[in-house]
N, C-alpha and C positions, 0 to 999 in steps of 0.2 A: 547278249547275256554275259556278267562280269562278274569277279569277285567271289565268293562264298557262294551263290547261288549255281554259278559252273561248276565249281569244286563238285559240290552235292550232285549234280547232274550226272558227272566224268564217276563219281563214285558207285552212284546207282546203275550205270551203265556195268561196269568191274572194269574200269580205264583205271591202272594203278597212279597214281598221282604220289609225286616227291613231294614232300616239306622243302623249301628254300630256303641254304643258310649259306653264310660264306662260302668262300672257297677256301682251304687250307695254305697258309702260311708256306713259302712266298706261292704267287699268284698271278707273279708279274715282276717286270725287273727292276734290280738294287741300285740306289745307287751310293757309291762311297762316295763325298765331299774330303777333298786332300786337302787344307789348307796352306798348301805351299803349292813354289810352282815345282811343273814335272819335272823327273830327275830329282826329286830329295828323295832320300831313305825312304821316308812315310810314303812317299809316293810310288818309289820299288815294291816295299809291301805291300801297300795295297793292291795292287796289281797282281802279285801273286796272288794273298786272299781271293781275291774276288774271280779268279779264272778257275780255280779251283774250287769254288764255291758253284759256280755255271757249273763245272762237272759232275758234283754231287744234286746239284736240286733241277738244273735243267731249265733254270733263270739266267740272263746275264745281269752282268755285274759293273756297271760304268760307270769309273773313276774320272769326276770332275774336279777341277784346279781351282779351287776359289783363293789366292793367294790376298793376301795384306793384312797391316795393323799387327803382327804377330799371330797372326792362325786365329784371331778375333774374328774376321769377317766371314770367315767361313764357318765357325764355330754358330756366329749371330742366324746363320743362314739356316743350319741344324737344329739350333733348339728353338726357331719357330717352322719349322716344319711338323708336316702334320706328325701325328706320334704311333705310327706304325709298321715299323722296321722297315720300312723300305729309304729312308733317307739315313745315312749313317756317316758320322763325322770318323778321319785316322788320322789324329793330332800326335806327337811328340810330348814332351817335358814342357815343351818351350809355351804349352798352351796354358799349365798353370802358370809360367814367370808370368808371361803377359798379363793374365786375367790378375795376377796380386798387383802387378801395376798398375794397370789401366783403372781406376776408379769410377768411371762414368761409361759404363759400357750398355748398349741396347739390349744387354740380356742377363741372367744371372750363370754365370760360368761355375758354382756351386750347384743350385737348383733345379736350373731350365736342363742338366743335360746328365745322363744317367750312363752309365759306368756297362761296356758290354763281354768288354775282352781284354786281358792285356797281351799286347804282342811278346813282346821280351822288354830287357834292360838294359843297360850298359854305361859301364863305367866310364866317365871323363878323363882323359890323362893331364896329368899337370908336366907343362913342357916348356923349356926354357932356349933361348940363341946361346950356341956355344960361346958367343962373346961375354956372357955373361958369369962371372969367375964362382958361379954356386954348384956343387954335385948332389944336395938332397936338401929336402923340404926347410929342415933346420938351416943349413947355410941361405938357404933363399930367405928365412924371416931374419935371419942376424941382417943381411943385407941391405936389404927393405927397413929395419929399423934403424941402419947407421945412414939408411940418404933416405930419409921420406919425400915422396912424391917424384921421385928420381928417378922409379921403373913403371913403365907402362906396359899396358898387356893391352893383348886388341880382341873382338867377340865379333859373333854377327851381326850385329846389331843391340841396341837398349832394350831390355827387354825379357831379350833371349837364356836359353837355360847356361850359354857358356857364359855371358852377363853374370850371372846371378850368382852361381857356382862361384867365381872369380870373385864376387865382393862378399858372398859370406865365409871365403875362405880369408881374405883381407878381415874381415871384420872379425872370425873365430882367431885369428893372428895377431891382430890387433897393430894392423901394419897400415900404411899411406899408398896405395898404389894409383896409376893413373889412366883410368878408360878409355880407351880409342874405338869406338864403336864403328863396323861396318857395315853394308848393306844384307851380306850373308856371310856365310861362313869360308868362304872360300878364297876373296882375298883378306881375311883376314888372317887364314893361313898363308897366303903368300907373301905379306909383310913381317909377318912372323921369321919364315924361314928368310926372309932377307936381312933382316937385322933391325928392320924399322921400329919395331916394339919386341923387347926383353920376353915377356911372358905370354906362354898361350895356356887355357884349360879347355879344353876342343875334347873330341868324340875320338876311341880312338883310330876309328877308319880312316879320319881327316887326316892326321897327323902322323901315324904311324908308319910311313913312307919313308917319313922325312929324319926319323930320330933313325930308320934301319941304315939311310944311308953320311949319317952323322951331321947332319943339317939343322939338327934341332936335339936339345939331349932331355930324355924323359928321366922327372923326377922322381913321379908317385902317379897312383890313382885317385879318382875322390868318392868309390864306392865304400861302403862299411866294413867290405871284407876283401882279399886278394882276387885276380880276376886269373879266370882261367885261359885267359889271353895273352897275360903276360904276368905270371905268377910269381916271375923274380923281385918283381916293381912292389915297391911296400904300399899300403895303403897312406893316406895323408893325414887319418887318425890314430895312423902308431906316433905320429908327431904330433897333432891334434886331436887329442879324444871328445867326441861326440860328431865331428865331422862328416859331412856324409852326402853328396850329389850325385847325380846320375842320369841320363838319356832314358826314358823309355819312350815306348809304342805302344798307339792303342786303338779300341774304337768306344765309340759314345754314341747313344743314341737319344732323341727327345724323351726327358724325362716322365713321358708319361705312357711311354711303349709299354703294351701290355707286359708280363712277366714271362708267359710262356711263350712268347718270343725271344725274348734278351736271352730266355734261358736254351730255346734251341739255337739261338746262333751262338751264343757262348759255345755251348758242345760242340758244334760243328767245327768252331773257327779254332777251338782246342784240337781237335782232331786232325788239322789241316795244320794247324804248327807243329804236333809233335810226332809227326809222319816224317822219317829220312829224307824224303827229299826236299823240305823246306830246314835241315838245320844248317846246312852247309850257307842255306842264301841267308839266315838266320845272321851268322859268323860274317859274310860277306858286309853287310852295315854295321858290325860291333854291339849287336845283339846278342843276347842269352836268352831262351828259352824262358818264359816264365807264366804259366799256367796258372790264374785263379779264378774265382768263382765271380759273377760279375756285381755282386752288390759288396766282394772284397775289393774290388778295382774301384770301385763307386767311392767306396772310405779311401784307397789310397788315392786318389786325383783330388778330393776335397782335401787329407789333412797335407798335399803336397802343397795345393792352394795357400792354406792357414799358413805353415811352414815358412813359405813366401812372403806373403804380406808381415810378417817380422822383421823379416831381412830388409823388407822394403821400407818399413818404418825406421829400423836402427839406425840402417844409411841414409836415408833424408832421400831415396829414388822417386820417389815420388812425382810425375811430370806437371 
């Protein structure tokens, strides 16, 4: 005997019988998708998040490395996964540059992927080789305009948010500068500090080693407003007004994750950043705090997108 016909059975007996419905959210375990490899920032936080996350829900939380293409491969891998918060993308900045670059991509970096939390922000430093005879933002574009194509700056690679940052500050300048692209960011800091390229605009975790012990001398910021990291440093729109770049951190889930999910892990993952013991590891990647609501992070990673793909058009980046 099966089906409706046992129910009835079990019922006339006084067998109390449950209705069958899900289980409640999570149910089983997360997992974050890093699109870099381990050891970047996004990759530090994540790790945080999601051990803390285990502590509160009594899931684990396993952060996989899907690195390439610019945080595209792993991004591709999220927004076709299935759309129930248990697959969750923690991209950087660098995941709109690439998406306004990339043109032909297996998914829609707008559309397919929906906005869950931001981790924090952070301002880029603009940073120069002391051989380089400039002290502030202005003497670098008089420079830059009396030798064009004469200074070169180096990034992580094409693509990337130090990329981007670097040609629409060139472009808001209206200056000739000349791209050296690397594989990450790392030795592009270390040609930097060597002399090999004039200009860096890096993260300031990356770099701020280097300017303490006079290796590298900081110009400016490229955030909208003073950072509370080095509050002396002007901003690069008291020289340039509308200017404005920056690092953030984040998570993304497939955009078709129910609501009431996005909306309890947003709270949760609110709660888990703005607890004391994560602001310090916060500060530690050149992070600020930055709390919103997740269909505001949804508008801010699309119009950072749009943002992008201007710069990429102005400049001819286009691959």
């Amino acid at each position: 005997m099966r089906g409706p016909a046992l129910v009835c059975l079990l019922i006339l007996a006084g067998v109390p019988v449950q209705a069958s419905h899900a289980q409640p959210y999570p149910a089983k375990p997360i997992r974050f998708v890093v699109p870099v490899v381990a050891g970047g920032s996004n990759d530090i936080l994540g790790r945080l998040i999601g051990e803390r996350l285990r502590e509160r829900w009594g899931q684990p939380v396993v952060v996989e490395n899907r690195a390439g293409a610019g945080q595209m491969i792993g991004a591709d891998f999220v927004a076709k996964s299935a759309p129930d918060g248990y697959t969750l993308l923690v991209p950087t900045g660098t995941y709109t540059t690439s998406a306004a670059l990339q043109s032909k991509l297996p998914f829609d970096p707008i559309n397919d992927l929906t906005g869950v939390s931001m981790i924090g922000d952070g301002p880029l430093m603009v940073t120069v080789h002391p051989s380089l005879p400039v002290k502030s933002v202005k003497e670098l574009i008089a420079l830059a305009r009396a030798r064009p194509g004469e200074i070169y700056y180096s990034s992580a690679g094409t693509g990337s948010i130090i990329h981007f940052a670097t040609e629409m500050f060139a472009a808001t300048a209206k200056i000739n500068i000349v791209h050296v692209p690397y594989k990450s960011g790392a030795p592009a800091v270390v040609d930097a500090v060597g002399g090999h390229v004039q200009l860096l605009i890096t993260s300031m975790a990356a770099v701020w080693p280097h300017v303490k012990t006079g290796r590298m001398r900081a110009l400016a910021i490229t955030s909208a407003k003073r950072s509370s990291f080095a509050p002396e440093l002007p901003t690069v729109s008291e020289f340039l007004p509308g200017y404005s770049a920056s690092q953030w951190w984040g998570i993304l889930a497939p955009s078709k994750t129910p609501a009431e999910i996005v909306t309890r892990l947003n709270a949760e993952i609110n709660r888990i950043l703005g607890s004391e013991e994560m602001k310090p590891r916060l500060v530690e990647q050149g992070a600020e705090l930055m709390l919103m609501p997740a269909d505001t992070f949804t508008r801010y990673v699309r119009d950072e997108i749009t943002k992008w793909r201007k710069i990429v058009k102005e400049r001819q980046l286009q691959s």
